[in-house]
TIDOFI-819777 format. One record per atom (N, C-alpha, C, O): x, y, z. Coordinates in steps of 0.05 Angstrom, whole numbers, plus 5000, padded with zeros to 4 digits. Example, Ala and Ser with C-alpha at 12.3 -4.5 7.8 and 13.67 -1.06 7.14 Angstrom:
526448865156 524649105156 526449345156 528549345169 525749555142 527349795143 525850015157 526850235161 
END
This chain:
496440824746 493640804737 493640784706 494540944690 492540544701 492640554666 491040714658 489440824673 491440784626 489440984618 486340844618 485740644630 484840974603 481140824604 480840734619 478640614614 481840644651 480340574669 480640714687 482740774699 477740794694 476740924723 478140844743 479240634744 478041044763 478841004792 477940784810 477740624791 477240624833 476240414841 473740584858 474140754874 470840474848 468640704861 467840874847 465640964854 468840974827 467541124811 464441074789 463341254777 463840844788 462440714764 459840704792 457540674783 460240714829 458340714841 458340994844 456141074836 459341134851 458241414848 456741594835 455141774838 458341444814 456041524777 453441444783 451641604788 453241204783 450641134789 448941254805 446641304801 450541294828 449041454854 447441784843 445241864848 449341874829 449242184822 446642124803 444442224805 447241984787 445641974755 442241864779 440041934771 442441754801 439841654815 439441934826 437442054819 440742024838 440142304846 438342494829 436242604835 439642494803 438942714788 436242574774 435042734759 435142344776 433342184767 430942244788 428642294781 431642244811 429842284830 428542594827 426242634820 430342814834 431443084838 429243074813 427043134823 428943034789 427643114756 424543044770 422343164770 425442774780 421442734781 420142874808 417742924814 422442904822 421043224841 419943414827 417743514830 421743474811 420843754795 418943724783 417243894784 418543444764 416443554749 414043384764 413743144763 412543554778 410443564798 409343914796 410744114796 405943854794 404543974805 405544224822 405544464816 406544064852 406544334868 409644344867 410644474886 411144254852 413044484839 413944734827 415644904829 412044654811 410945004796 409345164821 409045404821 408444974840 407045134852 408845354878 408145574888 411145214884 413345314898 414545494894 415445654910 414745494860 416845574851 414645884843 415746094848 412645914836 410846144827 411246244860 411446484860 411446154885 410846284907 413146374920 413046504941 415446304905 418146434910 418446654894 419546854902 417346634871 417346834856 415647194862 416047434858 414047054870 412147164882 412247364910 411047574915 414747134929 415247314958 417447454942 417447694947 419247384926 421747534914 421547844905 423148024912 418647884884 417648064880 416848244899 417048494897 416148144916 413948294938 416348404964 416048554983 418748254954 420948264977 422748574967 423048754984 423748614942 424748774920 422649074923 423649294925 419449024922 418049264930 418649314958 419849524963 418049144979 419249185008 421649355007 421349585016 423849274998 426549445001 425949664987 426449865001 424949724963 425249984950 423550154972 424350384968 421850154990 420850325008 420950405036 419750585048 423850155047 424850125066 427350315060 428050505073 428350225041 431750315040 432050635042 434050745051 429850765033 431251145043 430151155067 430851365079 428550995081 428351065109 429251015125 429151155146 430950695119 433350625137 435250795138 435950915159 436550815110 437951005106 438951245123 441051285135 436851405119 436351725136 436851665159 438551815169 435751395183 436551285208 438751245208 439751275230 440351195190 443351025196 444651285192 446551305208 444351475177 445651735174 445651865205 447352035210 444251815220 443951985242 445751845271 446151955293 446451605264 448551455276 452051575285 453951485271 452551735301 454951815300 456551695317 455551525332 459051735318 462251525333 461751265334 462651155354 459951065309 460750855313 460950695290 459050615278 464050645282 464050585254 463850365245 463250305221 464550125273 463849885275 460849835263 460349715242 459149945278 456449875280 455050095245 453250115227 456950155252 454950435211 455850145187 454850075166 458150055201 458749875172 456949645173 455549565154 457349535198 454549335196 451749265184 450749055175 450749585187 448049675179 448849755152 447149635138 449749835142 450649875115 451049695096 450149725073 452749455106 451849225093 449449145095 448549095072 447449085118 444748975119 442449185102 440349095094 442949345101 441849595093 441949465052 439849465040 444649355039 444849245018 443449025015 443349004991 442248835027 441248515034 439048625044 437848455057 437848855044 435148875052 432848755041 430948735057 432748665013 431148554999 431548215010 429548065009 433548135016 434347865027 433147865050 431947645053 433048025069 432048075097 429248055090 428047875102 428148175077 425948135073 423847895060 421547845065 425547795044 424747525024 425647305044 425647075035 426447335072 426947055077 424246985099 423546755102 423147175113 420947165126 419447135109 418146955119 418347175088 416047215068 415246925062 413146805065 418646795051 418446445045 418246335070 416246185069 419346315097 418846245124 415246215121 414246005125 413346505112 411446455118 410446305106 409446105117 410346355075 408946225057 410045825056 409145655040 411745795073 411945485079 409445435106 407645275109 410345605120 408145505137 405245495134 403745335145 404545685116 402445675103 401545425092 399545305100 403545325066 403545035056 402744815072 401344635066 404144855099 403944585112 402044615121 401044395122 401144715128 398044775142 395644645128 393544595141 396144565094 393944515080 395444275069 393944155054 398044145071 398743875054 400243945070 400344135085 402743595063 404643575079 407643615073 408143745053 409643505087 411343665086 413343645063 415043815057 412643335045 413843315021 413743565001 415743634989 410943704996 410943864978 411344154990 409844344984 413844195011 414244465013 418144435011 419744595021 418544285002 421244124998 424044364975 426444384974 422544454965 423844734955 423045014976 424845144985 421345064980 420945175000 423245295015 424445505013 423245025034 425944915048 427545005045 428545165061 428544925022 432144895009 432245175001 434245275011 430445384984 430745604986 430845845009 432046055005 429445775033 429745875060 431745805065 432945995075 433545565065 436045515079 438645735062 440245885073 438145655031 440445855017 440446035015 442546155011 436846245021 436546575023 438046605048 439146835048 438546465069 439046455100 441246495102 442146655118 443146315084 446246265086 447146415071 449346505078 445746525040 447046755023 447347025043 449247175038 445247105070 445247325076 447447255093 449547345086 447447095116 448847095127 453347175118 455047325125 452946985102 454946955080 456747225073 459047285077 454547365061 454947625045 455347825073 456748035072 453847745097 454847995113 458148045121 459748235123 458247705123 459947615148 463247675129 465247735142 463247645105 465147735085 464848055074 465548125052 463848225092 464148505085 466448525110 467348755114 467348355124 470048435150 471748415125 473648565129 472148275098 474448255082 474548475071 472748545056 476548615075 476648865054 476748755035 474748815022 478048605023 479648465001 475948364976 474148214982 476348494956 473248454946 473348184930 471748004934 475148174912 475547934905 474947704926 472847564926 477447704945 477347454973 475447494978 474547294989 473447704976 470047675001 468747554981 467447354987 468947624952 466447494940 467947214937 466047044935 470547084934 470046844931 470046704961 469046484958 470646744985 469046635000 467246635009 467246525032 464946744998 462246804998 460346634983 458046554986 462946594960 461346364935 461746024949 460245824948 464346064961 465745854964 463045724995 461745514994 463045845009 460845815039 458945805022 457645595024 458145945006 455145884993 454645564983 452745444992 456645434961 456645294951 456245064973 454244924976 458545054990 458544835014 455844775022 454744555021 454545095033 451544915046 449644985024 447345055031 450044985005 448244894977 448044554985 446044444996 449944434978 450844134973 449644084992 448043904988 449644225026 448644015046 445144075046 443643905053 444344325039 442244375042 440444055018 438943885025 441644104991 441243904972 442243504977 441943304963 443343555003 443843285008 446243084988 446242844984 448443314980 449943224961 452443234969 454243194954 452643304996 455343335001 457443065001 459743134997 457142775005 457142525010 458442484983 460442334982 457542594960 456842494932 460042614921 462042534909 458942864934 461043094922 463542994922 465242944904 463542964951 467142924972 468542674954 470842684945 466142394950 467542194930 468842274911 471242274908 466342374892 466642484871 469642584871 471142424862 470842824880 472442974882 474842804891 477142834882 474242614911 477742514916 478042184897 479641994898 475442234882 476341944861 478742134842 480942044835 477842334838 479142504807 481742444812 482342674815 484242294816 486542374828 489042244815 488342094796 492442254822 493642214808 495642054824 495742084848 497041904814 499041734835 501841784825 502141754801 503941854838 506241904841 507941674859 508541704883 508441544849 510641244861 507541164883 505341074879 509041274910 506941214935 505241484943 504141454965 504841684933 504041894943 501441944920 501841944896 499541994929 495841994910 496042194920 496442264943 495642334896 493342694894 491642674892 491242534873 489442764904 486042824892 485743054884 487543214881 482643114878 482843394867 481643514900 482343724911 480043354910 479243364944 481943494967 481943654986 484243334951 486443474973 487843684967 489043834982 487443674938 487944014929 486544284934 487544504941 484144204930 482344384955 483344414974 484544624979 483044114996 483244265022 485944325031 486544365054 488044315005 489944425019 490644735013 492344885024 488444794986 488845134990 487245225003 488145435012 484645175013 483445275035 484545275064 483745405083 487045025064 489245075095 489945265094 489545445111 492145275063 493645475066 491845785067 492345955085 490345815051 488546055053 489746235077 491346415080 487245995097 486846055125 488146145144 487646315161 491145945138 493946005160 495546185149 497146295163 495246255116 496546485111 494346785128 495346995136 493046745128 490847085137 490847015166 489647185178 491846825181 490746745206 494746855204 495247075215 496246745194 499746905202 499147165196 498847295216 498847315174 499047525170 497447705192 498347925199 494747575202 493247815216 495547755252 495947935268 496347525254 497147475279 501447685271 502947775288 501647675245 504047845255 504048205248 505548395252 501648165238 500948505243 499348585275 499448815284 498848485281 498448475320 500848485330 501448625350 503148265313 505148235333 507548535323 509648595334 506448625307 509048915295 507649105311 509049265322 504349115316 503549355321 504349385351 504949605361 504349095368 505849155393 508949215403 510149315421 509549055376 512549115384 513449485371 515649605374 511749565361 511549825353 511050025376 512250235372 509449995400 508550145420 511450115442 512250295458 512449885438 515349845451 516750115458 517550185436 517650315476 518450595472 521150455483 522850635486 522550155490 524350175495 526450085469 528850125466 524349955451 526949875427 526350065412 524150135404 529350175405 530250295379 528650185349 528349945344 527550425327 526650415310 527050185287 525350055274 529850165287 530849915270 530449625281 529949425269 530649655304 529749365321 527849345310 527249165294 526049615320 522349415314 521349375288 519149275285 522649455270 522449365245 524049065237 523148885223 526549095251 527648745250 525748585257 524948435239 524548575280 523648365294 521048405281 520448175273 518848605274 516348505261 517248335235 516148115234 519448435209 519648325188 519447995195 517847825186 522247945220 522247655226 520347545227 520347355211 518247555242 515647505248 514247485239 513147265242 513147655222 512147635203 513047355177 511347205167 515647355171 516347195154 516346875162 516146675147 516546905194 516746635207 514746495203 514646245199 512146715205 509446645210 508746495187 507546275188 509546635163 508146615138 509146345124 507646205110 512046285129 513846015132 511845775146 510845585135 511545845169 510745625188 507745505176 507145265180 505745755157 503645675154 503845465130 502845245129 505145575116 505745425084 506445095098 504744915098 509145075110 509644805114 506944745136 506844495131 505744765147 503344685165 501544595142 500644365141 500944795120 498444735103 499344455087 498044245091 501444455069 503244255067 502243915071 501143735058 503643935105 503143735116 500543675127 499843485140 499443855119 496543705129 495143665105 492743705107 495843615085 494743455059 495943275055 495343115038 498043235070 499842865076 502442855053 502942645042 503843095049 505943255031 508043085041 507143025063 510242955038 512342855049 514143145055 515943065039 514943345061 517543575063 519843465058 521543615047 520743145064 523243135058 524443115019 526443145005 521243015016 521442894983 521943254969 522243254944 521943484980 523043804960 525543884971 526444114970 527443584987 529743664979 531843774961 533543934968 531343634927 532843564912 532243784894 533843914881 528743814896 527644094886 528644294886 529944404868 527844394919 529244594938 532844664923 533844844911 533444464930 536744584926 537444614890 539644704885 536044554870 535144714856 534244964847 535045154833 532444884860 529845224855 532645414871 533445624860 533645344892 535945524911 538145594891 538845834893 539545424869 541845514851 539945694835 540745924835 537145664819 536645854809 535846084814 535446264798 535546084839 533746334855 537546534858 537946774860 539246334859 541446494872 542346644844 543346874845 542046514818 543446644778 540746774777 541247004785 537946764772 535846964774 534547174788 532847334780 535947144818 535247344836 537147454848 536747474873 539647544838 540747594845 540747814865 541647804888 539148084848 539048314860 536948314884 537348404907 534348204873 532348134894 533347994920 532248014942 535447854917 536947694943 538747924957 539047974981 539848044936 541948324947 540648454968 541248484992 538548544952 536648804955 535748624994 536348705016 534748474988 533748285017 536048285043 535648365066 538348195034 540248165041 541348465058 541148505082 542148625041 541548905049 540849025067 542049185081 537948925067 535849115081 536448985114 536249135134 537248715116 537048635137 540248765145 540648815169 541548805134 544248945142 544149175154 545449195175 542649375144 540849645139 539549685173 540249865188 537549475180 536549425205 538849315233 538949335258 540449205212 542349095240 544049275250 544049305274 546249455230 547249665237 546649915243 548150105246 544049885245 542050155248 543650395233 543950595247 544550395212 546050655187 543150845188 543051095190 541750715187 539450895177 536150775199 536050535206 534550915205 532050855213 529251045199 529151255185 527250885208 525451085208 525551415217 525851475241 525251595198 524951885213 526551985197 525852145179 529551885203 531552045194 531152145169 529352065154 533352395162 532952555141 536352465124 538652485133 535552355098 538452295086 538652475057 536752605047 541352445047 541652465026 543152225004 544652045011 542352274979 542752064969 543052074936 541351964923 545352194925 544852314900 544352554893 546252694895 541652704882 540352804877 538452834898 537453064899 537652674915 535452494927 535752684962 537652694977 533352774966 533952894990 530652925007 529053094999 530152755027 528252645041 528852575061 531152575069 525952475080 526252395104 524952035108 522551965104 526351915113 525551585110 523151535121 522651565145 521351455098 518451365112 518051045114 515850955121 519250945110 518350615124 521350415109 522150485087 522750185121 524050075110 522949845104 521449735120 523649705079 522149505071 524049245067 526449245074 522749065058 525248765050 527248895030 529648915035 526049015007 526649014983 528349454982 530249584972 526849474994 527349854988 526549985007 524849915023 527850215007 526550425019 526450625017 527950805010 523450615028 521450935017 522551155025 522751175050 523651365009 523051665020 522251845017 521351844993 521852035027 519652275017 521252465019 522852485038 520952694992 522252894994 520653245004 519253275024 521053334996 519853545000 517853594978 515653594989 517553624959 515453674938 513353354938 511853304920 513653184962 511553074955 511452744948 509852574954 515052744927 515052504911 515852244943 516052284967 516152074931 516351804942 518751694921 518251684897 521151634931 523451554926 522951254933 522751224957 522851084922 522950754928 526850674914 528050614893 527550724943 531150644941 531750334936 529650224940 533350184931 533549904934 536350094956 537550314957 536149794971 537049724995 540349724992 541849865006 541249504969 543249494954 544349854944 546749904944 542550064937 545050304940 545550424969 547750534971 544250424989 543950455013 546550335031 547650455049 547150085022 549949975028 552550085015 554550175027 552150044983 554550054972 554350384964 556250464950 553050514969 553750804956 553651034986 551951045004 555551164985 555051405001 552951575005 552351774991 551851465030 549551675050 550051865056 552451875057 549052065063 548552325080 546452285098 544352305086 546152245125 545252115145 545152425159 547052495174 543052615155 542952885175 542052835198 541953015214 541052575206 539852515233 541252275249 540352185269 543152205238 545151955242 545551945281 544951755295 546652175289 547752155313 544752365329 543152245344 544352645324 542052775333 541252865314 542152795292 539053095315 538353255287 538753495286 536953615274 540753625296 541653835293 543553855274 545453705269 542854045263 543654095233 545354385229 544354585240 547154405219 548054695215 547654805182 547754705159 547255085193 546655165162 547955345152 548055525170 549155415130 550855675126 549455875102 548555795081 549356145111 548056375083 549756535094 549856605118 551856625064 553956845063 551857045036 550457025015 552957235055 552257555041 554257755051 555957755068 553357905036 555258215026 554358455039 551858495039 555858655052 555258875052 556759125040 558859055030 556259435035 557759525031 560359675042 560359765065 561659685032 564359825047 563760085070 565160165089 561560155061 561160445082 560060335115 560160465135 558860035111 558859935133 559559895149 561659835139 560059825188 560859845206 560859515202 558559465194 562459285204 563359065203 562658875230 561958645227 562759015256 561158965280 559658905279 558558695284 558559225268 554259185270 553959075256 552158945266 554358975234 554458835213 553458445230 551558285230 556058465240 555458225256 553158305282 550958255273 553158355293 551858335308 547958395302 545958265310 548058555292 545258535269 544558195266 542658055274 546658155251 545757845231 545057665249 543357505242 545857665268 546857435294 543357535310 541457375310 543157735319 540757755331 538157805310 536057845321 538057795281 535857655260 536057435268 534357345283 538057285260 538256975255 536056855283 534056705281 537156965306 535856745326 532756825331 531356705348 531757055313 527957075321 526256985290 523957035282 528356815276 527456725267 525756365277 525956235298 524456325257 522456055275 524055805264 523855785239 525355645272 526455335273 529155385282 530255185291 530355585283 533455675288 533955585318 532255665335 534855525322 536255435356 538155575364 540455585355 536955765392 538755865402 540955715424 542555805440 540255485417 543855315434 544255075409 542754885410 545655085393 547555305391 546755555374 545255575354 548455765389 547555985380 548956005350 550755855344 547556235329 548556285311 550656495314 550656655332 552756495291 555356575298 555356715265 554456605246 556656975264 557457065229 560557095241 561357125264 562057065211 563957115207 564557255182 563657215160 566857475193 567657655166 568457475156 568857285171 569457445117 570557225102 572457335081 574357195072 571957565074 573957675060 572657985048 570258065049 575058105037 573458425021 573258354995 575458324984 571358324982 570558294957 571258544940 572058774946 570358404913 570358714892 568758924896 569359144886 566358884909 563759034912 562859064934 561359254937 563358924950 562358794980 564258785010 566658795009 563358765023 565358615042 563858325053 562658385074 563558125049 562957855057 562757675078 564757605091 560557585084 560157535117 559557265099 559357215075 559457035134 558356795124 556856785151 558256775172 554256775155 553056665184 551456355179 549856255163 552856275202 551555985200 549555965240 549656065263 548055785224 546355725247 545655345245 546355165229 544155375270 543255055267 539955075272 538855255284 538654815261 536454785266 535554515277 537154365268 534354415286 532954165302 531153965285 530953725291 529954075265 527953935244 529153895217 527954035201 531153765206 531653765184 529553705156 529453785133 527753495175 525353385150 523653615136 522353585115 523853865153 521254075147 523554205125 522254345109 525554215119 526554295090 529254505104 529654605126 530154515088 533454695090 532954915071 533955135079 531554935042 531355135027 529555375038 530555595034 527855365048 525155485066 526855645093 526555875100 528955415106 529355695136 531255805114 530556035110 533255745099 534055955093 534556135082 536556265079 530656165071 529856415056 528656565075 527956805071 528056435103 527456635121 528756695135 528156815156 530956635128 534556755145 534857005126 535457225135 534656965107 536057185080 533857445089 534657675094 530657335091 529057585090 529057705123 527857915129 530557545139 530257665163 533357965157 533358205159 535057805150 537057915139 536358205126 537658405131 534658195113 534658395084 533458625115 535058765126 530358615123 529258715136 530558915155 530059155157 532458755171 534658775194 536159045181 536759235196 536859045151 539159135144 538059475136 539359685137 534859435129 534859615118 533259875138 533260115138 531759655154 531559855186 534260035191 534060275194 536559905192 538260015213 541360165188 543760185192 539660225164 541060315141 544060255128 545860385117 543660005137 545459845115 545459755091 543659595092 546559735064 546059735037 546659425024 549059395021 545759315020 547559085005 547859094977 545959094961 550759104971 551059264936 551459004923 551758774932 551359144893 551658974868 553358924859 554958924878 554358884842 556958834824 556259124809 553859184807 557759284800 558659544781 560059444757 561459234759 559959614730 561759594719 561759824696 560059834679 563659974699 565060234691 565160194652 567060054643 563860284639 565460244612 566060424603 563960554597 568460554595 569660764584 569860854551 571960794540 567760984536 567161014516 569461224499 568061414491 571661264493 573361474478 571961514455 570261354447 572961844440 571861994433 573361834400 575761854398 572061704378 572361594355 573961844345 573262074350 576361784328 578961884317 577462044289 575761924277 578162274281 576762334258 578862204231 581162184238 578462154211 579862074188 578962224160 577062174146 580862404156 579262544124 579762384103 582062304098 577862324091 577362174065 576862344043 575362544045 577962274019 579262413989 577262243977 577062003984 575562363958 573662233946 576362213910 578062373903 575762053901 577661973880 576662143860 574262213860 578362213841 577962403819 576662273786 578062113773 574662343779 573162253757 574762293728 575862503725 574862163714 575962203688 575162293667 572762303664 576862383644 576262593624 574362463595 574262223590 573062653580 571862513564 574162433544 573762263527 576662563548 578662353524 579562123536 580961953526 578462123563 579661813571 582161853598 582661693616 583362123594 584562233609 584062363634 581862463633 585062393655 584262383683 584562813688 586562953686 582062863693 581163123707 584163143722 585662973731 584263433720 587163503744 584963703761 585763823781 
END
């Protein structure tokens, strides 16, 4: 395309538009234009008092609505558009009114404003299903705009308009028309994959016969397949050649492999992570410092939660190359060990046997397997037991049972008058040596020394 010259069709479109907006001006400036336009104004006003006297009475009704959250959100939005609800019957009337006394040329805004009050409400309801506030209001603007143009009779004008704008590449023409409709493909088939592979995780989730890591394999797949399949679909339906991002592709691929390295690791990983099932949902690991129970595995990391609360976001990549502690790897039985002391005047039996029947009325402790103490040696102060037990819940914390091992312990010991001693230490103070001290002899006034 050389430069300064237009597209082929453009110089009639212009014309077309510039007759449009020629016509469109000497509509307006008419008589019962102003007269339309004061009576829109007019139901608008009268629509705005309507709602301010409707809305706490709806209100109080919709409050009294219980188990249906479907239907509360509905009304809740309409409940917002009340003044819209109201202003669109008002203009409905006041057209019919019009026509009743002239004809139908001069109710021609009228019209076009009943059709856009009609489609704005509609519009604005039907985009409160988007959580997404941004995405609701621009496809709210975006559906508005569309039957603006058709309500205005411009849609014809537009569509030219839009696919004259365009650019030529050897054999392949862009418009600005196909750039549109190819992000509105993709839009669509991206939220149309995404909502179709969150259906497809939440069933393969109810699955009670695949293992945890499976059903996280197979939703990720799915999900990614989905989201793949929409892109090249949106693509080719704007008339994209796929073979011509060969040369791209294997490009963008060497740089994605020197710039992403870790992001590819971390990916790489995770799918490793799922295949050897090392780890799943539930389990309780350790990891450093790092001591939690795995709350979701992701492409990139995975979440854990510890006990105070925090959220550990792991990459995937230390999960492979660094040493786990996997307390739920094979089952979740866990063993736990608390060594303590008694004193020498104690019976070493009862001693055991005491500890062994605390331990098991305590709450998470498992009596198969049972808990077991063992003497360990005679201390300086003490004689030294070690009792270990196991428990079934690792995620509910290891510090917690076994402060209620120690206090079942203490309780146990002092019922049945056993002592648990301290360290001592003896210091032996001797009686300071006396030393007689000679105070030195003063000298004479000749200079000579006092005898």
């Amino acid at each position: 395309m050389e430069p300064n010259v237009l597209p082929p069709g453009t110089t009639e479109i212009v014309q077309t538009l510039q007759d449009r907006a020629l016509a469109l001006w000497q509509l307006v400036y008419q008589p019962w234009t102003l007269y339309q336009i004061g009576i829109l104004a007019v139901c608008y006003v009268i629509a705005r008092l309507a709602a301010r006297w409707l809305t706490p009475l709806l209100e109080e009704r919709i409050r009294q609505i219980k188990g249906h959250p479907g239907l509360l959100r509905m009304l809740a939005a309409l409940l917002r558009k009340i003044h819209w609800i109201a202003f669109i019957p008002l203009v409905w009337l006041s057209k019919q009114a019009v026509l009743s006394v002239t004809w139908p040329s001069r109710t021609y805004f009228l019209s076009v404003a009943l059709t856009l009050a009609l489609a704005w409400l509609v519009i604005s309801i039907l985009s409160r299903i988007i959580r997404n506030r941004t995405l609701a209001r621009l496809v709210a603007i975006t559906g508005w705009t569309i039957l603006a143009l058709y309500a205005l009779g411009l849609v014809e004008e537009t569509v030219s308009a839009l696919d004259s704008l365009a650019l030529t590449f050897g054999e392949f023409r862009l418009s600005v028309l196909q750039i549109i409709q190819g992000l509105a493909l993709l839009a669509a088939l991206t939220w149309l994959a995404n909502a179709a592979g969150n259906y497809a995780d939440r069933t393969i989730n109810r699955n009670e016969d695949l293992t945890p890591s499976l059903k996280v394999l197979l939703g990720k797949v799915i999900k990614i397949a989905l989201v793949i399949a929409a892109i090249v679909v949106a693509l080719s339906g704007i008339g994209i050649d796929l073979t011509a991002f060969t040369v791209f592709s294997g490009a963008v691929g060497v740089g994605l492999g020197f710039g992403l390295q870790k992001v590819v690791s971390n990916f790489i990983s995770g799918i490793i992570i799922l295949l050897d099932k090392s780890i799943k949902p539930g389990d309780t690991i350790s990891l450093g410092d790092t001591f939690g129970w795995i709350r979701e595995l992701r492409a990139r990391y995975v979440s854990v939660v510890t006990r105070d609360g925090k959220e550990y976001l792991i990459p995937n990549e230390d999960l492979v190359t660094q040493q786990v502690v996997n307390w739920s790897f094979t089952d979740n039985l866990i063993r736990l060990d608390v060594p303590f002391g008694v004193s020498y005047e104690s019976d070493p039996h009862e001693v055991i046997r005491l500890a062994k029947e605390s331990c098991v009325e305590v709450d998470r402790v498992t009596a198969s397997p049972a808990p077991v103490c063992w003497m360990t040696e005679f201390g300086d102060s003490s004689i030294n037991f070690l009792l270990r037990f196991w428990i079934a819940d690792p995620q509910q914390g290891l510090t917690n049972i076994r402060g209620k091992v120690l206090l079942a312990l203490w309780d146990t010991f002092k019922e049945n008058g056993i002592s648990i001693p301290f360290p001592h230490r003896e210091v032996i103070v001797r009686a300071p040596v006396e030393v007689e001290m000679k105070a030195p002899s003063k000298p004479g006034r000749d200079g000579g020394k006092r005898s």
